[in-house]
N, C-alpha and C positions, 0 to 999 in steps of 0.2 A: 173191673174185677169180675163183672158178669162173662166176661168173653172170656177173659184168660182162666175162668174156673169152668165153661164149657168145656172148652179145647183139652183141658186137664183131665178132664172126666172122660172126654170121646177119646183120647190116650190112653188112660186106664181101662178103658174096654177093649179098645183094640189091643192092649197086651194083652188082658184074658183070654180073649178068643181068639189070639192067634195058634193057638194048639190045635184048634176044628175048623177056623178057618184059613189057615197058611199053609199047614204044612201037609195034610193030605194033597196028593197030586187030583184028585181030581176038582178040586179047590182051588185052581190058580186061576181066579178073577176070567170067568167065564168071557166076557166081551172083550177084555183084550186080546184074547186068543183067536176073537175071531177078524179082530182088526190085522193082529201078527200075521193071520191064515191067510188072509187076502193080499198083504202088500207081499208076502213073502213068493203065493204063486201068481201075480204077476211080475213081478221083475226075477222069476226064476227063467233063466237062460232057454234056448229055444231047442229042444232036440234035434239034432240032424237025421235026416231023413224021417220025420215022422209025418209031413203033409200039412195040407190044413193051412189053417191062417194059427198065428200068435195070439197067446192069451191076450195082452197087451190092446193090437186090433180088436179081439173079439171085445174084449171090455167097454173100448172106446165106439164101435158101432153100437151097442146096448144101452151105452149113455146118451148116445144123440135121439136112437132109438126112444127111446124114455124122454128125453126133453122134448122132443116133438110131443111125442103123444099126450105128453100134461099142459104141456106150454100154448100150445094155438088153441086148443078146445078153450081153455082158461081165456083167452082173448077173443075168442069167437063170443063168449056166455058175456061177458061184458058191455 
């Protein structure tokens, strides 16, 4: 009865507030927007003739990038 009278209550709040927190646009659940932002510009398609390496590459040298840099110090300090 404790759970299902939570759940009940954190529903009825979130009906309340969904007036100031849903429907203004600048209110659409800030972190997933920036999760959408990311996968959306990488696998957005490759301009032609614009140069450069691909998002995609660049992200993926950043990530090695970065795992090295935390990864061997952390096993050196051990």
């Amino acid at each position: 009865m404790l759970t299902i009278s939570a759940q009940m209550g954190g529903f009825g709040l979130a009906g309340l507030a969904r007036r100031i927190l849903v429907w203004p646009a600048s209110m659409i659940w800030p972190y997933n927007l920036v999760i959408t932002t990311n996968l959306n510009t990488l696998h957005a398609g490759h301009e032609p003739g614009s140069g450069g390496m691909s998002r995609i590459k660049f992200f993926l040298i950043a990530l090695g990038a970065t795992f090295v840099y935390h990864f061997f110090p952390g096993k050196l300090a051990d």
